[in-house]
Structures are given as C-alpha cells and as structure tokens.
C-alpha positions, 0 to 999 in steps of 0.5 A: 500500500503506498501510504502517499497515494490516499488522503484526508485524515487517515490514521497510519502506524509508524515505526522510527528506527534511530541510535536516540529515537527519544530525539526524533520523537521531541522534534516531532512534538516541537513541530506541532505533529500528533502523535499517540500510542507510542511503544518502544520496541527495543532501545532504538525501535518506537512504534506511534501512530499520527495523521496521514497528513503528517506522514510528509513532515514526518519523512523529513524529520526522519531524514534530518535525524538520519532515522528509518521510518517504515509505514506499517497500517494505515486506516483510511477513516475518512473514506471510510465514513464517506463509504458509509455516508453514501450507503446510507443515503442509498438506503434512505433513497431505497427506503423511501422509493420502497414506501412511495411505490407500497403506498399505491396499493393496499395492505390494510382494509378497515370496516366501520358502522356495522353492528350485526353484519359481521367483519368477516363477511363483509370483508369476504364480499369486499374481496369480491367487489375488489377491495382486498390486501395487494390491490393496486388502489389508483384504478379503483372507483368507489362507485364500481365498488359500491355497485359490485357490493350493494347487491349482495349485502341487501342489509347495507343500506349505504357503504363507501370506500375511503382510501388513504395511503395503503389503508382502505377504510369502509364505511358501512350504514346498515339498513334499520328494521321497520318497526311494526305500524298498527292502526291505533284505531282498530279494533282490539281485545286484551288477552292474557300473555302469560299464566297467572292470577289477577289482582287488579283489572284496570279497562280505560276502553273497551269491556272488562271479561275478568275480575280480580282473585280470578286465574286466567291462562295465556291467550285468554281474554282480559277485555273485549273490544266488541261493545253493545249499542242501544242501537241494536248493534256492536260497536267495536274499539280498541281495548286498552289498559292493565291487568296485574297478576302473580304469577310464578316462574320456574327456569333450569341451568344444567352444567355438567357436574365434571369437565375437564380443566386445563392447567399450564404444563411446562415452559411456553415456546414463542415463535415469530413469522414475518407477514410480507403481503400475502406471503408467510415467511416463518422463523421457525422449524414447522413439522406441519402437524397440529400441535395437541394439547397445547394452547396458541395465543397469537399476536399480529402487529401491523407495521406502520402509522395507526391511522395514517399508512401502513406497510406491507409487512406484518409481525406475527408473534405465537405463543404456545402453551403446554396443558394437562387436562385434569378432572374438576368441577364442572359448574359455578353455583353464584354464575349459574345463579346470576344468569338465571336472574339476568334472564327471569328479569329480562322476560318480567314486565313487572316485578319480582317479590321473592326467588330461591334456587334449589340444586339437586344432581341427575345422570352425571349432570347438575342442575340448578333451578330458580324459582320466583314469585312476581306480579307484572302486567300481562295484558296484550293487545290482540286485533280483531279480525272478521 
C-alpha cells in the first residue's frame, strides 16, 4: 500500500528506527505533529501512530535525524465514513422509493358502522367487489365498488370506500328494521300473555271479561273490544289498559357436574413469522402437524402509522402453551345463579317479590333451578279480525 497515494485524515502506524529515537520523537512534538500510542520496541525501535497528513513532515524529520521510518497500517477513516455516508443515503433513497411505490396499493382494509353484519363477511364480499390486501388502489372507483357490493349485502343500506395511503377504510350504514305500524284505531281485545292470577283489572276502553282473585291462562281474554249499542248493534274499539297478576316462574341451568380443566404444563415456546403481503415467511422449524394439547395465543402487529399508512409487512408473534387436562368441577353455583336472574328479569314486565334456587344432581349432570314469585302486567293487545 503506498501510504502517499490516499488522503484526508487517515490514521497510519509508524515505526522510527534511530541510535536516540527519544530525539526524533521531541522534534516531532516541537513541530506541532500528533502523535499517540507510542511503544518502544527495543532501545532504538518506537512504534506511534499520527495523521496521514503528517506522514510528509514526518519523512523529513526522519531524514534530518538520519532515522528509518517504515509505514506499517494505515486506516483510511475518512473514506471510510464517506463509504458509509453514501450507503446510507442509498438506503434512505431505497427506503423511501420502497414506501412511495407500497403506498399505491393496499395492505390494510378497515370496516366501520356495522353492528350485526359481521367483519368477516363483509370483508369476504369486499374481496369480491375488489377491495382486498395487494390491490393496486389508483384504478379503483368507489362507485364500481359500491355497485359490485350493494347487491349482495341487501342489509347495507349505504357503504363507501375511503382510501388513504395503503389503508382502505369502509364505511358501512346498515339498513334499520321497520318497526311494526298498527292502526291505533282498530279494533282490539286484551288477552292474557302469560299464566297467572289477577289482582287488579284496570279497562280505560273497551269491556272488562275478568275480575280480580280470578286465574286466567295465556291467550285468554282480559277485555273485549266488541261493545253493545242501544242501537241494536256492536260497536267495536280498541281495548286498552292493565291487568296485574302473580304469577310464578320456574327456569333450569344444567352444567355438567365434571369437565375437564386445563392447567399450564411446562415452559411456553414463542415463535415469530414475518407477514410480507400475502406471503408467510416463518422463523421457525414447522413439522406441519397440529400441535395437541397445547394452547396458541397469537399476536399480529401491523407495521406502520395507526391511522395514517401502513406497510406491507406484518409481525406475527405465537405463543404456545403446554396443558394437562385434569378432572374438576364442572359448574359455578353464584354464575349459574346470576344468569338465571339476568334472564327471569329480562322476560318480567313487572316485578319480582321473592326467588330461591334449589340444586339437586341427575345422570352425571347438575342442575340448578330458580324459582320466583312476581306480579307484572300481562295484558296484550290482540286485533280483531272478521
């Protein structure tokens, strides 16, 4: 390597061989030259290393103090930071140029305002009318879309594609059920829509057919709308009012009196794969055979900007969980209880004046039952026909 070829601020290992070389060194120093890592050899050997700019001045105090100087490493820094300058400014272009060309296509679709079509169907009708992950967004007419995905989703009343970067965000507007339109001038009887015994019957139109302390069964009559004329004839109106009654409940919740119960065996295992658009590319040895009796729980993280952009590569992290299946108790008293409320109290247009729970054991199975003591108004409207 010949040292005088390279410039800038290169670093260079010298030796100086001399009868004093303590002399070449201080004239160095008076020179202003800078030297560092200096070594002694022997009694007429020193090593250092200075500047490659100094490497001239050095030569020539060497001749001056009739001493051999020999150049033995050089490390060209500057270049070397140039090198890598330049590579990362590449890389900063590649990456950017990367970016600029994934964002014309679509890595991420987004559904929004659908509460009881599903995510997954409307994705998968989605995919059919054209929006779907790998899309080359710029030829894609929401209108298009709109007229594709319309027609095969009836309850969508309105739906539009928003896309912005790589994201494909849909709006969905699902079409309201129409409630039931009677005509509140028809005529109508009251009858009983559920089992019971009365303790109050209140008729602000139309004709009483019961009295309290009187049982009743569901679908009996309660009032009638059919109401007799001084003019020989029966004039008909739209009975309303309240009937309360008691009546009584009894709802059954059966579980199994054993289940199986998982519990962690061993240590967990993580496996990692990388999402690069539709393509998998795992970080692991996979047999391909189900994993048994083990527990998967997967993470997926989407790289990118949450609401702005995001890129065509996913993370996938899986954990696996080893378990053994132990025999136990397959059933929870207090939950069961608390269910049997929830649903008693959902279906009781009134209220509940006293419960209790009983449990008994049956084949294997445990069952526990509710019963419930309630008074509520079990007047319903039925139209006359006819």
């Amino acid at each position: 390597m010949n040292i005088k070829e390279k410039s800038g601020q290169g670093r260079i290992r010298l030796q100086i061989f001399a009868a004093l070389p303590e002399s070449y060194i201080n004239a160095a120093a008076a020179s202003g030259i800078e030297i560092w890592r200096l070594k002694r050899i022997d009694s007429n050997t020193l090593c250092f290393d200075a500047f490659e700019s100094s490497l001239e001045m050095l030569e020539q105090l060497a001749k001056a103090c009739s001493a051999e100087i020999e150049v033995f490493r050089y490390r060209a820094v500057r270049r070397r930071i140039l090198k890598s300058r330049w590579l990362l400014l590449l890389l900063c272009l590649g990456m950017g140029t990367l970016l600029l060309i994934s964002s014309l296509f679509i890595w991420k679709v987004e559904v929004h305002g659908n509460s009881h079509l599903s995510k997954g169907e409307i994705l998968r009708v989605l995919e059919d009318s054209g929006i779907y992950v790998g899309r080359f967004w710029p030829g894609i007419k929401a209108d298009d879309v709109r007229g594709e995905f319309m027609p095969k989703l009836p309850d969508v009343g309105w739906m539009t594609v928003n896309i912005s970067g790589s994201r494909a965000v849909v709006l969905i507007n699902e079409r309201q059920q129409k409630p039931e339109i009677y005509d509140e001038a028809a005529a109508a009887d009251l009858i009983a829509s559920k089992t019971g015994l009365l303790r109050r019957v209140s008729v602000l139109n139309g004709k009483a057919a019961v009295e309290p302390g009187q049982a009743v069964v569901v679908g009996e009559k309660l009032a009638d709308g059919r109401l007799e004329s001084i003019m020989g004839s029966e004039r008909l109106v739209r009975a309303r009012g309240s009937v309360m009654a008691d009546t009584w409940y009894e709802i059954d919740s059966v579980c199994p009196e054993e289940m199986e119960l998982k519990s962690q065996r061993g240590i967990s295992r993580h496996r990692f794969a990388l999402v690069l658009g539709k393509r998998r590319i795992n970080f692991y040895i996979s047999s391909g055979k189900a994993i048994d009796e083990c527990d998967k729980i997967i993470n997926d993280y989407t790289l990118g900007v949450e609401g702005h952009f995001a890129l065509p590569l996913r993370l996938v992290h899986e954990v696996i969980i080893p378990y053994e299946s132990t025999a136990g108790k397959g059933y929870d008293t207090e939950e069961m209880g608390r269910s049997l409320l929830a649903t008693l109290d959902s279906s009781v247009e009134g209220q509940i004046l006293q419960s209790s729970l009983t449990e008994s054991f049956a084949r294997g199975l445990y069952v526990l039952t509710l019963r419930a003591h309630c008074i509520e108004n079990i007047a319903q409207t039925q139209e006359l026909t006819g």
